[in-house]
Each structure stands twice: as structure tokens, then as C-alpha cells.
N, C-alpha and C positions, 0 to 999 in steps of 0.2 A: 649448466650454470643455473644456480637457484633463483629463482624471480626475488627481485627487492619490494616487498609491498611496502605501500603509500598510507594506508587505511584499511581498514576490517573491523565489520560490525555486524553486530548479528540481533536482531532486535524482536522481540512478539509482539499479537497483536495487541494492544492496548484491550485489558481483562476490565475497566470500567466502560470503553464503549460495547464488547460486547455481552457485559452484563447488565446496562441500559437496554441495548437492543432486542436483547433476548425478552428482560422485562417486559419492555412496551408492547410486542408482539403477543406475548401471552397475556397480560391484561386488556390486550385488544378480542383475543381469542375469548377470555372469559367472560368480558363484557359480551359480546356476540354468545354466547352459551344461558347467559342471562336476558336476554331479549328474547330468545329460541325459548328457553322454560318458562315462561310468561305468558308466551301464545302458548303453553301446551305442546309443542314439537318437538321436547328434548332428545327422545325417545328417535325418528327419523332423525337430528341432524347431530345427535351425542356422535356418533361413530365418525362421523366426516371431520368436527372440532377437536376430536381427541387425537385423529390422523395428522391434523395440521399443525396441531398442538406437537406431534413428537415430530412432525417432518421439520418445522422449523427449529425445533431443538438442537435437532442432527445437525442442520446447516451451520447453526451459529454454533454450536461447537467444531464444528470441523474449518471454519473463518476462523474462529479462535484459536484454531492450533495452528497459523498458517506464522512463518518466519519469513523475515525480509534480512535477508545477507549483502551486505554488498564490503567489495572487496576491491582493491586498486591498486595497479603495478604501474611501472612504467610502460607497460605493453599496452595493457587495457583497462578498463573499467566494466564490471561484473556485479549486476544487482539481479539477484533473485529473490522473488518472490514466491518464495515456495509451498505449497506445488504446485503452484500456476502458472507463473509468464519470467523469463530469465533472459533479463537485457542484457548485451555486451555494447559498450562504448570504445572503439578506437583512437589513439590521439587524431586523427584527422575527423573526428567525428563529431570534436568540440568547437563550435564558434567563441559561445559564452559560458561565462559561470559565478552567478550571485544565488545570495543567501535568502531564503524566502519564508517570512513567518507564514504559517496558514492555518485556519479551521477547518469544521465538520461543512462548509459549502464552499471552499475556497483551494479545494487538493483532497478535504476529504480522509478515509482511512481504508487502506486497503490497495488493488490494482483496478485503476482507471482509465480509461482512454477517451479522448477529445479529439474536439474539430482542430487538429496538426498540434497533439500536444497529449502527455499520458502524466500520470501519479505514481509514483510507487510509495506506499507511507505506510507505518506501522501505528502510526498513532502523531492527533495534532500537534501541532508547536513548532520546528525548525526544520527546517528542509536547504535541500539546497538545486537551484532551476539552473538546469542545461538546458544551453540554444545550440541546435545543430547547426552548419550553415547553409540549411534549407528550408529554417526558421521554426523546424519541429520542436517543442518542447519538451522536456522531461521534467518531474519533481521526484527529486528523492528525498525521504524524511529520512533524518538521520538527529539521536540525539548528540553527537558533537559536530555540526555546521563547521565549524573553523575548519580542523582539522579533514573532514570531507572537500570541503573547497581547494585549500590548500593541495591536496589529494589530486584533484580532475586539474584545478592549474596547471602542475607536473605534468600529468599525462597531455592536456594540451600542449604544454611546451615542449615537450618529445617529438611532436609531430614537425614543427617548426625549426626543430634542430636535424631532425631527419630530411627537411628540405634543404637543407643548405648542403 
């Protein structure tokens, strides 16, 4: 029997924070490259600035190409963040589920973990916050919030119906 999905989104990561970040880093590098050829040092510490200058590069292009899938049946709820960390939610596994706006210090972009509480976000603006009921939180960004909530509701009510 074919699974009935709920929702499915597939989202990247937001190509303005990581070309902020990439920015910042390397204007931090070249400021630092500029302090170094002033004392005279270029020469010792070029090779190490041009190292971190391409290591950082790598990183925030390979964050950059990372996708956040999440997908929702009656069975379960499946967000990955790939190729990193690939959560499954259970109907039994939802206490709550409300709508969360949030920024760059408040969920963040990217895959996070906290003191009893994680992020999965592609990029700021809407998300929506699962409470386990053992008060663990999750955020998933998503840009259609309704239609995700609506989503994990169903699956929690699955669970509820499956206890009866």
C-alpha cells in the first residue's frame, strides 16, 4: 500500500547567508593579510592566509550545498538535513506543535543542537517547534509553516487514534 504523504519540501541553504559568510571571513582573512604585510611578515604567514582563505572556501561551499528535505506521512515525520543529521518523528513522538518565527540568534541556519532542544533550518523566517513529551524540542524551518503544522498535527493524531 502506497504511503499518503501530508507534506514534502525540499529546500537549500539560503545562498545570501552563505554568501555573507563566506564574505565576512575572507574580508577578515584579508584584513589579517594586511596587518601581516605592514610588519613585513607576508612572506612567513602568505602561505597559512591563502590555506585558510581556500579551507574556508571549501567549507562554506560544501554548507552551501547542504538540503533540508522533510517529508510527512501518516506513519512518520522525516527531516533531513543532508548530509548531515536525518531525524524521524513518530506519531507518539509529538506532544506539541506551533508555528515559530525566528532569526540568525534565535534557531539560526543550518543543523543545531541545544541544552534538550535542536534546529533544522534552511534559512530564517518560519519554522515550525515540535515538543516531544519529554519536553525535547525540535525547530524545523520550512517555507510553508501552515501546511507543515497541519502536517505533524495528522501524524500526532494518528497516534491518538491508534490508542484507542
Amino acid at each position: 500500500m502506497p504511503e499518503h504523504v501530508l507534506f514534502e519540501e525540499r529546500q537549500r541553504m539560503s545562498p545570501t547567508i552563505t554568501f555573507w559568510g563566506l564574505a565576512f571571513t575572507l574580508l577578515v582573512l584579508g584584513g589579517s593579510a594586511l596587518l601581516v604585510a605592514r610588519q613585513g611578515k607576508l612572506a612567513e604567514a602568505g602561505p597559512v592566509l591563502l590555506a585558510s582563505g581556500l579551507a574556508v572556501t571549501a567549507v562554506f561551499l560544501f554548507v552551501g550545498s547542504t538540503t533540508l528535505v522533510t517529508r510527512v506521512t501518516l506513519e512518520q515525520a522525516v527531516v533531513a538535513f543532508r548530509p548531515f543529521k536525518t531525524l524521524t518523528l513518530l506519531p507518539g513522538d509529538i506532544a506539541s506543535v506551533t508555528m515559530k518565527t525566528f532569526g540568525m540568534f534565535d534557531g539560526g541556519v543550518g543543523y543545531h543542537i541545544g541544552f534538550r532542544s535542536m534546529a533544522l533550518t534552511a534559512s530564517t523566517g518560519s519554522g515550525v517547534l515540535v515538543t516531544r513529551p519529554d519536553g525535547y524540542r525540535i525547530l524545523i524551518g520550512t517555507q510553508r509553516p501552515d501546511a507543515l503544522m497541519s502536517a505533524l498535527i495528522q501524524l500526532q493524531r494518528a497516534a491518538t487514534k491508534a490508542a484507542w
